[in-house]
PQR file with spaces between the fields and no chain letter, atoms N, CA, C, O and H, PARSE charges and radii, in Angstrom:
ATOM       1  N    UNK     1       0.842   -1.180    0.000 -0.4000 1.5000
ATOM       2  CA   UNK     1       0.000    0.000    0.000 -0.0000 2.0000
ATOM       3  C    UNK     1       0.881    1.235    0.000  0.5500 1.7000
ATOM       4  O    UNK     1       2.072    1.340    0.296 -0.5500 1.4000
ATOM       5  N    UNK     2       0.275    1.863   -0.280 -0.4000 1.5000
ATOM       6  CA   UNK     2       0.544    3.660   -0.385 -0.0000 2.0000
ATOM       7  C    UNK     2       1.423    4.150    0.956  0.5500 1.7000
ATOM       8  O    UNK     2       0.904    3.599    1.927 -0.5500 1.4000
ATOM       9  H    UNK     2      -0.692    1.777   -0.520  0.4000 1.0000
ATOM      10  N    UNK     3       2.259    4.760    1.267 -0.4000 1.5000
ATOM      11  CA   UNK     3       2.527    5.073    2.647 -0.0000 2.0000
ATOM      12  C    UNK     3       1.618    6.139    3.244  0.5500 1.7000
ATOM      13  O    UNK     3       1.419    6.046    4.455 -0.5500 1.4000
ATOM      14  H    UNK     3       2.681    5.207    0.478  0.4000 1.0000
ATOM      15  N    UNK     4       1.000    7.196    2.545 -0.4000 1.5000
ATOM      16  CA   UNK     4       0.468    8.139    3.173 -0.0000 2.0000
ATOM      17  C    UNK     4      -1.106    7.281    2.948  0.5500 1.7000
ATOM      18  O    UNK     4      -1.455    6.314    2.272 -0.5500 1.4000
ATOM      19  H    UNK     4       1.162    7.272    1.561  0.4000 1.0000
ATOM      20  N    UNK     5      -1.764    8.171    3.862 -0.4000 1.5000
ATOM      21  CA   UNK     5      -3.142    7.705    3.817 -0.0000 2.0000
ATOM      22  C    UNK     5      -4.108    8.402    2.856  0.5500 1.7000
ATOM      23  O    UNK     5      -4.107    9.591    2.536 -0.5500 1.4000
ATOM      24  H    UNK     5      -1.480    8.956    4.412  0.4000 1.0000
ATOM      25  N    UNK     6      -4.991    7.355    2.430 -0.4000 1.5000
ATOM      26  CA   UNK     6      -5.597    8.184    1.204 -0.0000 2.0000
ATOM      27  C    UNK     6      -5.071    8.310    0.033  0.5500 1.7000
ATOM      28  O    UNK     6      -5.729    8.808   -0.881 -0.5500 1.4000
ATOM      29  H    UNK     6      -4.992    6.389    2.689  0.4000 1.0000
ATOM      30  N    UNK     7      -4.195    8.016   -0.091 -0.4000 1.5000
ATOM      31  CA   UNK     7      -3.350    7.879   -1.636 -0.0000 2.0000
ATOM      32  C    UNK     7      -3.044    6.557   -2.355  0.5500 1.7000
ATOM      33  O    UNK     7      -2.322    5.634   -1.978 -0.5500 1.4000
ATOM      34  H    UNK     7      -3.660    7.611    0.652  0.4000 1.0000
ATOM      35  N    UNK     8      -3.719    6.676   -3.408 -0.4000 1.5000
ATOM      36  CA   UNK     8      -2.755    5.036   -3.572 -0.0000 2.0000
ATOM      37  C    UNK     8      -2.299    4.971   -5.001  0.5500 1.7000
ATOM      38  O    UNK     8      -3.028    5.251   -5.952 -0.5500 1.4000
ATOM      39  H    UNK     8      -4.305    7.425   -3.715  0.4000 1.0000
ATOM      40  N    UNK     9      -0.810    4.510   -5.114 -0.4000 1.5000
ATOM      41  CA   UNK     9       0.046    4.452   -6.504 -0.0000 2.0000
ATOM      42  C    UNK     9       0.310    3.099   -6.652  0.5500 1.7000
ATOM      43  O    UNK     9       0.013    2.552   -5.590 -0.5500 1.4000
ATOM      44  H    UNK     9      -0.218    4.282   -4.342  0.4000 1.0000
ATOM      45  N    UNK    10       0.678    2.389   -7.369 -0.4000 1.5000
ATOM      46  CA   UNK    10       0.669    1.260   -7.767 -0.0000 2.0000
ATOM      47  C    UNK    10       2.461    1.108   -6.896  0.5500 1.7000
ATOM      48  O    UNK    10       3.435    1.817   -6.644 -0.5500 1.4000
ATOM      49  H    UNK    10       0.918    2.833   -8.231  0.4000 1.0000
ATOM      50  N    UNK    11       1.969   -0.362   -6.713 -0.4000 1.5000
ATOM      51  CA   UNK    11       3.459   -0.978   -6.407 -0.0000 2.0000
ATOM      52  C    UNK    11       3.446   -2.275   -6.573  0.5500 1.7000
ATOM      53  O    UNK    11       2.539   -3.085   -6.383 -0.5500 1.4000
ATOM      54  H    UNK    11       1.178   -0.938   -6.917  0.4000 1.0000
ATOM      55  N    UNK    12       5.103   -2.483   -7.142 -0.4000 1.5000
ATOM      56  CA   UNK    12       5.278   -3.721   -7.432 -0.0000 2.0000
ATOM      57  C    UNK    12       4.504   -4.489   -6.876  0.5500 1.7000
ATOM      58  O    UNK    12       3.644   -3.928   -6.197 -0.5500 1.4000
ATOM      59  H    UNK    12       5.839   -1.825   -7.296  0.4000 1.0000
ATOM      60  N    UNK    13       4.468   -6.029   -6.915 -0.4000 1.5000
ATOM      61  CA   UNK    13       4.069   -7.258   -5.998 -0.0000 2.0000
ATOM      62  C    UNK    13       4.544   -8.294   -6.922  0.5500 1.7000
ATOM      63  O    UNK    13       4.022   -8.675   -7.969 -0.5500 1.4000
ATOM      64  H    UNK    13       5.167   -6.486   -7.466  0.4000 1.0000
ATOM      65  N    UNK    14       5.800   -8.746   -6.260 -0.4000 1.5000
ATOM      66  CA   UNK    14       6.443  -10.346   -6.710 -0.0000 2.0000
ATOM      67  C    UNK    14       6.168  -10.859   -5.999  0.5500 1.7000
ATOM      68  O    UNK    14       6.075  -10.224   -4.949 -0.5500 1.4000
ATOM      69  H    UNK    14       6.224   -8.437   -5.408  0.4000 1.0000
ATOM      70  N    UNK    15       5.790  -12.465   -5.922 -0.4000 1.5000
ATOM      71  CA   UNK    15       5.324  -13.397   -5.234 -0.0000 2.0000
ATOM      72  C    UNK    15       6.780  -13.837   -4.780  0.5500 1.7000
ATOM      73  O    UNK    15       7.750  -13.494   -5.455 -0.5500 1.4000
ATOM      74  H    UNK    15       5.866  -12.981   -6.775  0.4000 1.0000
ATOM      75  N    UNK    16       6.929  -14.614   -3.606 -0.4000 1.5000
ATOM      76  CA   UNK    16       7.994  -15.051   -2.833 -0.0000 2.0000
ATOM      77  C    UNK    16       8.543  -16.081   -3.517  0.5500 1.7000
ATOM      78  O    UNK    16       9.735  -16.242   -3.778 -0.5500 1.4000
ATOM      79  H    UNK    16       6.141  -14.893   -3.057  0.4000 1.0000
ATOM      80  N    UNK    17       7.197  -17.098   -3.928 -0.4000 1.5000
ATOM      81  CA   UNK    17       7.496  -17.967   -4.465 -0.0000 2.0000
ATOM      82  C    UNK    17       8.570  -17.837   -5.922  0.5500 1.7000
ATOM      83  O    UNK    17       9.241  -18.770   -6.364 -0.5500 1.4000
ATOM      84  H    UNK    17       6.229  -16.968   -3.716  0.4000 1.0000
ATOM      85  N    UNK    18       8.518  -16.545   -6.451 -0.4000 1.5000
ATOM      86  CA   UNK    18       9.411  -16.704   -7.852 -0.0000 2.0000
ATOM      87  C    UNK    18      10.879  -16.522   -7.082  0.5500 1.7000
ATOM      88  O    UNK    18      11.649  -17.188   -7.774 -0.5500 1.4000
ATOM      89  H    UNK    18       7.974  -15.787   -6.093  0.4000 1.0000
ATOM      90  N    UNK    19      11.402  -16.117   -6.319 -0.4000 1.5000
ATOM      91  CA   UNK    19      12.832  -16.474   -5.884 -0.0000 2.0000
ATOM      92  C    UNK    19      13.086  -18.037   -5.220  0.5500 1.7000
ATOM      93  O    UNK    19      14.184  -18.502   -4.917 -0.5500 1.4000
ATOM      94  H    UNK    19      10.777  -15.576   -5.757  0.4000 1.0000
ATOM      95  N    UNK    20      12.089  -18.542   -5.118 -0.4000 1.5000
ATOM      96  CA   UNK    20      12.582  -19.952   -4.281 -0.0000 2.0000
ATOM      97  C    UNK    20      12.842  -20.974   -5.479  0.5500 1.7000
ATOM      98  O    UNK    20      12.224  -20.928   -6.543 -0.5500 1.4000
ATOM      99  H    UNK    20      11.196  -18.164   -5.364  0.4000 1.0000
ATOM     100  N    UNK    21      13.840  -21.904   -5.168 -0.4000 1.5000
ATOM     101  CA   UNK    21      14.715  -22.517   -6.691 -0.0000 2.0000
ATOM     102  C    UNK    21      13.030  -23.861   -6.508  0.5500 1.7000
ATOM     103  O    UNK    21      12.221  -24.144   -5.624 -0.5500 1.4000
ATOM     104  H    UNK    21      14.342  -21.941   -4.304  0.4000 1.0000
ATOM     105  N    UNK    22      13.236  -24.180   -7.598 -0.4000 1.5000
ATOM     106  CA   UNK    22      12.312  -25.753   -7.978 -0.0000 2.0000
ATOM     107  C    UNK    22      13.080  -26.470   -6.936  0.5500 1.7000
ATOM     108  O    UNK    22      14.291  -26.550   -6.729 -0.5500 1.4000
ATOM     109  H    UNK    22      13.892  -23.950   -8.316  0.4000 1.0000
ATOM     110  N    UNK    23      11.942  -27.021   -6.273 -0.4000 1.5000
ATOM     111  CA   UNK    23      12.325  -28.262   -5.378 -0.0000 2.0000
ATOM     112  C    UNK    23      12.843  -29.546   -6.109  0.5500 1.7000
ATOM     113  O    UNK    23      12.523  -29.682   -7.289 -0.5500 1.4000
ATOM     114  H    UNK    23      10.959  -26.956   -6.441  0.4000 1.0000
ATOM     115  N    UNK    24      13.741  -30.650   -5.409 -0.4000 1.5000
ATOM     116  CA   UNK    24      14.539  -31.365   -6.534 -0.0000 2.0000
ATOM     117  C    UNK    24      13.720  -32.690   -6.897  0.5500 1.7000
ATOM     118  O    UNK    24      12.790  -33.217   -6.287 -0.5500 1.4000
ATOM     119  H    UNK    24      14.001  -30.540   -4.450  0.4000 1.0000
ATOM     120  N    UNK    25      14.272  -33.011   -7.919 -0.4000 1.5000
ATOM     121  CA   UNK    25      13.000  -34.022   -8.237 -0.0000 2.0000
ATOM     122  C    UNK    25      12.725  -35.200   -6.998  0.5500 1.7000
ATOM     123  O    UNK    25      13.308  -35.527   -5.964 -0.5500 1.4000
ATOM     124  H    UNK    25      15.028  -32.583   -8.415  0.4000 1.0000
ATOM     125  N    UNK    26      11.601  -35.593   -7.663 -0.4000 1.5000
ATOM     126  CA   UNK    26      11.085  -36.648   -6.125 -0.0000 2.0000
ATOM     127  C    UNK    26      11.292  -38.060   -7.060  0.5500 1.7000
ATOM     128  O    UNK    26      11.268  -38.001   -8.290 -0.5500 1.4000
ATOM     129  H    UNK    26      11.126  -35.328   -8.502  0.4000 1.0000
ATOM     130  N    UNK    27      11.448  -39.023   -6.503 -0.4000 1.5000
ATOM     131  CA   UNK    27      11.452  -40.440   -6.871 -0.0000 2.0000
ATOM     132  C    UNK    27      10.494  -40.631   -7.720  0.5500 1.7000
ATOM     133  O    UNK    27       9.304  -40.332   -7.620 -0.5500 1.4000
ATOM     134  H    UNK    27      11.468  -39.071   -5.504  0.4000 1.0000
ATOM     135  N    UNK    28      11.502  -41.545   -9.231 -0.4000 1.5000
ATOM     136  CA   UNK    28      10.233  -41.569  -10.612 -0.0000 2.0000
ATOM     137  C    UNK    28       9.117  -42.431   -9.928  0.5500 1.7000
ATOM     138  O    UNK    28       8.163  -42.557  -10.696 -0.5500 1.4000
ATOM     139  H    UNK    28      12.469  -41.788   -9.313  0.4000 1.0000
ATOM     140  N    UNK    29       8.946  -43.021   -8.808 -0.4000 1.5000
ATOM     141  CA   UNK    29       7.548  -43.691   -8.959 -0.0000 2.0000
ATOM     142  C    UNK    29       6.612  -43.285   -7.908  0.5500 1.7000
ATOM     143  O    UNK    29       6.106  -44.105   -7.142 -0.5500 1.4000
ATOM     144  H    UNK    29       9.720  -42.918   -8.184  0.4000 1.0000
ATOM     145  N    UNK    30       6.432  -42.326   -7.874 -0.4000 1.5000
ATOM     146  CA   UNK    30       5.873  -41.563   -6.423 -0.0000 2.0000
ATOM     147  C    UNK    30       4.069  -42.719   -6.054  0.5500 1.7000
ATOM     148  O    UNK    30       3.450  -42.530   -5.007 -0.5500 1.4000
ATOM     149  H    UNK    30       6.843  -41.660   -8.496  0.4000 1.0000
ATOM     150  N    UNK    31       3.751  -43.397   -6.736 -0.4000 1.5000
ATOM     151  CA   UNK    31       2.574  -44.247   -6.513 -0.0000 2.0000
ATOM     152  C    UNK    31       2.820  -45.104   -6.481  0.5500 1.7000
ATOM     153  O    UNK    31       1.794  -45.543   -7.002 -0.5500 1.4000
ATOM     154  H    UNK    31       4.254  -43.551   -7.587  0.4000 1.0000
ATOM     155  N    UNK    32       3.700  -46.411   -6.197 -0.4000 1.5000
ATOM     156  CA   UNK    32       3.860  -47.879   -6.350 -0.0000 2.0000
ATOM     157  C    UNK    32       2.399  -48.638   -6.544  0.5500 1.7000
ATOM     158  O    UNK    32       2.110  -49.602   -7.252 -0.5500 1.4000
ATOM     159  H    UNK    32       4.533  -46.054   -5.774  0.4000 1.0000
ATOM     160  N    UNK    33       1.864  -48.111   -5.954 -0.4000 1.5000
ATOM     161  CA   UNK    33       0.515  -48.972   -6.237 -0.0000 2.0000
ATOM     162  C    UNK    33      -0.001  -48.721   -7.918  0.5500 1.7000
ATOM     163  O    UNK    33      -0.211  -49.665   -8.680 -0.5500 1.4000
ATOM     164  H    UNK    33       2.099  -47.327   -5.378  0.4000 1.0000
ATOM     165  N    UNK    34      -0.124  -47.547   -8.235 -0.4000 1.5000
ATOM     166  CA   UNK    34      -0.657  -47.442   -9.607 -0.0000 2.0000
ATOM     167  C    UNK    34       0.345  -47.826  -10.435  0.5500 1.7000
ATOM     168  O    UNK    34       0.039  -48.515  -11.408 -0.5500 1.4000
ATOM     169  H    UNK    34       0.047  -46.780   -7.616  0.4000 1.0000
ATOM     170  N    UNK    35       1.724  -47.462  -10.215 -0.4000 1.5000
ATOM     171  CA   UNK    35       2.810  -48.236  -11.091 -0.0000 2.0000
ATOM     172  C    UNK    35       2.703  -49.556  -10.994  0.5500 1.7000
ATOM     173  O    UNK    35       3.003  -49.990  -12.106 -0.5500 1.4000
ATOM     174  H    UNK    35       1.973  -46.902   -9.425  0.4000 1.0000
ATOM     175  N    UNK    36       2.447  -50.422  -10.297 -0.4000 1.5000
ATOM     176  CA   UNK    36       2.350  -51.502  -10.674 -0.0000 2.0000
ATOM     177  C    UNK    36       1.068  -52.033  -11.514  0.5500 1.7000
ATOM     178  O    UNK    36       1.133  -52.659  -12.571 -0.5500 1.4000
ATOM     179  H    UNK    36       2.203  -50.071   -9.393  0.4000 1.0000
ATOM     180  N    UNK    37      -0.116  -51.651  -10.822 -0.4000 1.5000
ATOM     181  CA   UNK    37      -1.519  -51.666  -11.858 -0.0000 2.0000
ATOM     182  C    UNK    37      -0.635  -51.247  -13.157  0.5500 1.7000
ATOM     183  O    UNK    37      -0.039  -52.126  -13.779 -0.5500 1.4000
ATOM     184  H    UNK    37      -0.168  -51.142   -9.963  0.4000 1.0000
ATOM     185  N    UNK    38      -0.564  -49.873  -13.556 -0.4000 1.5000
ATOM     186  CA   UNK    38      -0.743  -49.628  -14.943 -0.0000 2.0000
ATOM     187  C    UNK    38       0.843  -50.938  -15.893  0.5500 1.7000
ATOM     188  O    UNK    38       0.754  -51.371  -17.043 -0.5500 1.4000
ATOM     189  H    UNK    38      -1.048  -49.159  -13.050  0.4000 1.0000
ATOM     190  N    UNK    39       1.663  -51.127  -15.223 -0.4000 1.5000
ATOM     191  CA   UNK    39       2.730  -52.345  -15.491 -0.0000 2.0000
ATOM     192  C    UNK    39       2.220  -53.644  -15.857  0.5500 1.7000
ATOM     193  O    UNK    39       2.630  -54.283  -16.827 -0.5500 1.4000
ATOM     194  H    UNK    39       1.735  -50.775  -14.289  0.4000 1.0000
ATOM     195  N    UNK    40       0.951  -54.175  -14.737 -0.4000 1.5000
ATOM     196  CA   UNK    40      -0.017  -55.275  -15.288 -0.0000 2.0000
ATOM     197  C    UNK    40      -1.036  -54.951  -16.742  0.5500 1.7000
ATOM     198  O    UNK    40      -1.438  -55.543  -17.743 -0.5500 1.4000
ATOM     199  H    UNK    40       0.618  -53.657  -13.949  0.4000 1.0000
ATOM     200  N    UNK    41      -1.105  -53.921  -16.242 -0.4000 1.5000
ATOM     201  CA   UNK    41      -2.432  -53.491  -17.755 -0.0000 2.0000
ATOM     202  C    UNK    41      -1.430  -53.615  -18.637  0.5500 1.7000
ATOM     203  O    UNK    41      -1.707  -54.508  -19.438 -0.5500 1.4000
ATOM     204  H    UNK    41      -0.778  -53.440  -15.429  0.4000 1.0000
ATOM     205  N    UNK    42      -0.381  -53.117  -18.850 -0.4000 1.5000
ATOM     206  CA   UNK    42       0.219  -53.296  -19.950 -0.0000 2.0000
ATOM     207  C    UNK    42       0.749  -54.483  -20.578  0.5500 1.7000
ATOM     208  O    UNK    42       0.727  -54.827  -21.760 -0.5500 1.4000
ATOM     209  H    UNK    42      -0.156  -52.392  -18.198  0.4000 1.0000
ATOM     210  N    UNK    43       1.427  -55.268  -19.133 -0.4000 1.5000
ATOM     211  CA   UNK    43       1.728  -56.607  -20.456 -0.0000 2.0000
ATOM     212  C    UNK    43       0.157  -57.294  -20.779  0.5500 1.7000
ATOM     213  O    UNK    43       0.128  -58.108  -21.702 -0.5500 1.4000
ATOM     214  H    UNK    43       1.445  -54.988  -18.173  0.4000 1.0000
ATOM     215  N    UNK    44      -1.251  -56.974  -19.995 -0.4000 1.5000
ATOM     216  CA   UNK    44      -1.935  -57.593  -20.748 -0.0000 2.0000
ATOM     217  C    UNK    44      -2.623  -57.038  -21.861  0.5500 1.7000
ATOM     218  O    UNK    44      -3.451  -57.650  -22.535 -0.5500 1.4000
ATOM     219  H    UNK    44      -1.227  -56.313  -19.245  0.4000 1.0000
ATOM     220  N    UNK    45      -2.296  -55.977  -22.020 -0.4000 1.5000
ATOM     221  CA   UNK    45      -2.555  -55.454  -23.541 -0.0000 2.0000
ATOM     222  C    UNK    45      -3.620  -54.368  -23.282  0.5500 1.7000
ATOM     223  O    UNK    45      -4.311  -53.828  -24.146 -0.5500 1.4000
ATOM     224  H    UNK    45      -1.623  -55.479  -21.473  0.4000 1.0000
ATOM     225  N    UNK    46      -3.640  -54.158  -22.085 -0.4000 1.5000
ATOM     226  CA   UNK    46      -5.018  -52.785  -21.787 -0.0000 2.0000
ATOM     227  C    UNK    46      -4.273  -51.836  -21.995  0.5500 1.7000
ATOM     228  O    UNK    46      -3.082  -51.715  -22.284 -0.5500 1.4000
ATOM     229  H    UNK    46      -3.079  -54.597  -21.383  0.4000 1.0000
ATOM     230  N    UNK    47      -5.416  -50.919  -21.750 -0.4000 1.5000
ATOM     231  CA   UNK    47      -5.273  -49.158  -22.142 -0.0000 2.0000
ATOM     232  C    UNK    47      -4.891  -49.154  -20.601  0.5500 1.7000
ATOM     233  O    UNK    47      -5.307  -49.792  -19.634 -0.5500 1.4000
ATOM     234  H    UNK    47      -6.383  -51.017  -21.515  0.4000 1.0000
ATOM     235  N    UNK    48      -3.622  -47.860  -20.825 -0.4000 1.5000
ATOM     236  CA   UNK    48      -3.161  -47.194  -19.717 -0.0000 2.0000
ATOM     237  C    UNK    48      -3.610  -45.761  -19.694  0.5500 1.7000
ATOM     238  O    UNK    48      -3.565  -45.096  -20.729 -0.5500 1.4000
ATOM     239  H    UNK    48      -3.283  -47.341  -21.610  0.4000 1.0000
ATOM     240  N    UNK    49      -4.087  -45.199  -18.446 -0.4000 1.5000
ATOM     241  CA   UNK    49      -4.181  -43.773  -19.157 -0.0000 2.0000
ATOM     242  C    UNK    49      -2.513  -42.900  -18.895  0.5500 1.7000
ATOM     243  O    UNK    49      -1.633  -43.069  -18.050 -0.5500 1.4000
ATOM     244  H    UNK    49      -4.125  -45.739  -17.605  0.4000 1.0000
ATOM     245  N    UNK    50      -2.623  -42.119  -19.852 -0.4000 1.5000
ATOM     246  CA   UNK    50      -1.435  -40.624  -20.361 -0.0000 2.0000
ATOM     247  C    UNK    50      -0.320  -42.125  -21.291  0.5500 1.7000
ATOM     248  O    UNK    50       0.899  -41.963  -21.244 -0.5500 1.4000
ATOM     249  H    UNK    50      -3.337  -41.982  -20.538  0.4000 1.0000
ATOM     250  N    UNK    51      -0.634  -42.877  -21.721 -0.4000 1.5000
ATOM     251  CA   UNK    51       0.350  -44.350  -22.790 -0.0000 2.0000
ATOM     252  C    UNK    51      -0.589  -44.100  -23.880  0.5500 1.7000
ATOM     253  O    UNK    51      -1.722  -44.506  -23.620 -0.5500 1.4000
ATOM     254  H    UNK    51      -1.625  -43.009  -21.759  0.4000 1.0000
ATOM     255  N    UNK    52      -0.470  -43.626  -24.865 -0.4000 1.5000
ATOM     256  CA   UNK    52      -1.203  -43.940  -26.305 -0.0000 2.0000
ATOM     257  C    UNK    52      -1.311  -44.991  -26.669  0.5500 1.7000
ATOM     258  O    UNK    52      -0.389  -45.789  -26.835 -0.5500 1.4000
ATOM     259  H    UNK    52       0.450  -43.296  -25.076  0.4000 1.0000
ATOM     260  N    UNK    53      -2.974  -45.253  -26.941 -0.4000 1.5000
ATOM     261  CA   UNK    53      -3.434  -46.368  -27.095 -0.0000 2.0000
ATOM     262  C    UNK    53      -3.095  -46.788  -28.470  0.5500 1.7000
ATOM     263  O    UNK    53      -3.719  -46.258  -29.390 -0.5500 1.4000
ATOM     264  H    UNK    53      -3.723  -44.604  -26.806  0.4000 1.0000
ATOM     265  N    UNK    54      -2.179  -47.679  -28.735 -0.4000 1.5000
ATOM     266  CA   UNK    54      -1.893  -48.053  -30.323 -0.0000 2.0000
ATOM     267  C    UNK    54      -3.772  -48.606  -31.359  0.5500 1.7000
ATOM     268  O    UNK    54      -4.066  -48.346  -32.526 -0.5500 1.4000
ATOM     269  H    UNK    54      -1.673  -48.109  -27.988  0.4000 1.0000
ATOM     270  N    UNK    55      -4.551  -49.323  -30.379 -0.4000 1.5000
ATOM     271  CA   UNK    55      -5.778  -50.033  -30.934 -0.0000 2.0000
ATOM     272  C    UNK    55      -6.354  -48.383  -31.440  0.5500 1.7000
ATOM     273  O    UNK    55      -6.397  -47.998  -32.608 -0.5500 1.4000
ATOM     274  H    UNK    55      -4.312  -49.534  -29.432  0.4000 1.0000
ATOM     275  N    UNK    56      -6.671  -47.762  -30.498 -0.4000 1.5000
ATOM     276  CA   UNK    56      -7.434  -46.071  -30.501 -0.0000 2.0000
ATOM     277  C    UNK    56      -6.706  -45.723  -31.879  0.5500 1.7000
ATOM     278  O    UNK    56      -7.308  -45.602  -32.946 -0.5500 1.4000
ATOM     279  H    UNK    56      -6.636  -48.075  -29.549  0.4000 1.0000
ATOM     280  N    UNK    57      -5.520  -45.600  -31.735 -0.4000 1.5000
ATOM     281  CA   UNK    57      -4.663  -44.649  -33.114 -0.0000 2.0000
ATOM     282  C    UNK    57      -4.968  -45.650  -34.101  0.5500 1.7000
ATOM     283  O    UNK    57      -5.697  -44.938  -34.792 -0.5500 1.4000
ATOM     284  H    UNK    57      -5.030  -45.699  -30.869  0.4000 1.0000
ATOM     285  N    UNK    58      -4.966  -46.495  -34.554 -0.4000 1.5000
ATOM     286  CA   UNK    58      -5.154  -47.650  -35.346 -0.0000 2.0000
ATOM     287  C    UNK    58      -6.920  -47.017  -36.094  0.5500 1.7000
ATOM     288  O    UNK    58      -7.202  -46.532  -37.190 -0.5500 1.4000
ATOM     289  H    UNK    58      -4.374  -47.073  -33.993  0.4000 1.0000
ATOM     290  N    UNK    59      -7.497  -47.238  -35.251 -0.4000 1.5000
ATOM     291  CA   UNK    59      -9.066  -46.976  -35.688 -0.0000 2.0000
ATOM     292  C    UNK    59      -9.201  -45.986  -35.992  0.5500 1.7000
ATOM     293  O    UNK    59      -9.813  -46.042  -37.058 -0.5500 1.4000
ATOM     294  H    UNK    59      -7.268  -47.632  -34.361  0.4000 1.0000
ATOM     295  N    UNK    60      -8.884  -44.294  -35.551 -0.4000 1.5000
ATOM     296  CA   UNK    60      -8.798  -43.456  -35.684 -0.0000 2.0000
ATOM     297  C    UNK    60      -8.445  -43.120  -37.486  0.5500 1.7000
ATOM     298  O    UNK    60      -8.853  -42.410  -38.405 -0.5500 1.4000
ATOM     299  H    UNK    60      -8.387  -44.249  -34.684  0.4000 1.0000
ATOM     300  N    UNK    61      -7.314  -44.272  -37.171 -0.4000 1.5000
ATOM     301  CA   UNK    61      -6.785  -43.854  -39.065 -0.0000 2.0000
ATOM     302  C    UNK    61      -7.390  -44.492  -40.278  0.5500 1.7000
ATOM     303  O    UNK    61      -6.989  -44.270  -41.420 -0.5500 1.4000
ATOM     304  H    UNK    61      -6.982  -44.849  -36.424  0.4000 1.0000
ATOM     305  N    UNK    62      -8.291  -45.224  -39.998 -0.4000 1.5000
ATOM     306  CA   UNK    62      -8.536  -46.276  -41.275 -0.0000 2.0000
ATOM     307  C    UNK    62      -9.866  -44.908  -41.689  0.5500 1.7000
ATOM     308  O    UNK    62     -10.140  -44.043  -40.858 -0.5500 1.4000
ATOM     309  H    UNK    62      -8.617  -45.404  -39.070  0.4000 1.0000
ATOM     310  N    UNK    63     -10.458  -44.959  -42.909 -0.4000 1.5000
ATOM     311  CA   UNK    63     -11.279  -44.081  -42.961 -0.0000 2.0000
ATOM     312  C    UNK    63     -13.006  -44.738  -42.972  0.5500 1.7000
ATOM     313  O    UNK    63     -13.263  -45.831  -43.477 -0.5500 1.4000
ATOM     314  H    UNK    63     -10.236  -45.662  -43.585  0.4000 1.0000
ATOM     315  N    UNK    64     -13.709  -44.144  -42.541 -0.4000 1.5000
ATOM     316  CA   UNK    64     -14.876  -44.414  -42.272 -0.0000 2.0000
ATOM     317  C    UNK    64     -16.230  -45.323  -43.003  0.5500 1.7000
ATOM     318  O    UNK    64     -17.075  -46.076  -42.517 -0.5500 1.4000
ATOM     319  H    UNK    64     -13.500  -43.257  -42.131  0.4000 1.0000
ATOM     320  N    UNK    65     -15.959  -44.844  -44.373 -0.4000 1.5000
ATOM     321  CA   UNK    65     -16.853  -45.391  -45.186 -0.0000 2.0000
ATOM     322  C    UNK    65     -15.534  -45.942  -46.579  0.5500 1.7000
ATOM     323  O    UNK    65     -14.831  -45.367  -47.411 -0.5500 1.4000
ATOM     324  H    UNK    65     -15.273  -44.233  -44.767  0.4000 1.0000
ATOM     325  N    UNK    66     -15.791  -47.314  -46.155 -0.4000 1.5000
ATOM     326  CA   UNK    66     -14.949  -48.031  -47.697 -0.0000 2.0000
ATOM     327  C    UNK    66     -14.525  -47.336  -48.558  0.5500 1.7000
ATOM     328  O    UNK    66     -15.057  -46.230  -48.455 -0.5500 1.4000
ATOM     329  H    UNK    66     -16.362  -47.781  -45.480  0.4000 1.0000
ATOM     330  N    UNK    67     -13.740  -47.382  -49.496 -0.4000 1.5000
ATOM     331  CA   UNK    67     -13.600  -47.020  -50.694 -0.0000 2.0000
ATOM     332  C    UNK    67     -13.922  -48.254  -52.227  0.5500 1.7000
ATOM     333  O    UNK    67     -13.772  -47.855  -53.382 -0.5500 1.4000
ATOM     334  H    UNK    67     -13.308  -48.280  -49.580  0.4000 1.0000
């Protein structure tokens, strides 16, 4: 705020947070439980979600009505 009363001029405002460095990375498997689920889905051939579904892209490309 303004120092005098009744007046007000704009002033900066940086958040604290932009001087503090990125915290360091955390261990690649921060869920063991879902890493292992989505590890089973995969060798049995299911959809993982954020893994592109090769079957999905497959269908996606063939075109709709015969030629």
């Amino acid at each position: 705020m303004a120092p005098d009363r009744g007046k007000w001029e704009r002033m900066a405002f940086i958040p604290k947070s932009r001087y503090v460095p990125d915290p360091p990375p955390v261990d690649q498997e921060p869920f063991p439980v879902y890493s292992a689920l989505a590890r089973q889905w995969m060798l049995a051939g299911r959809a993982v979600p954020g893994v592109p579904d090769r079957e999905w892209e497959r269908l996606m490309r063939t075109p709709v009505w015969p030629r």
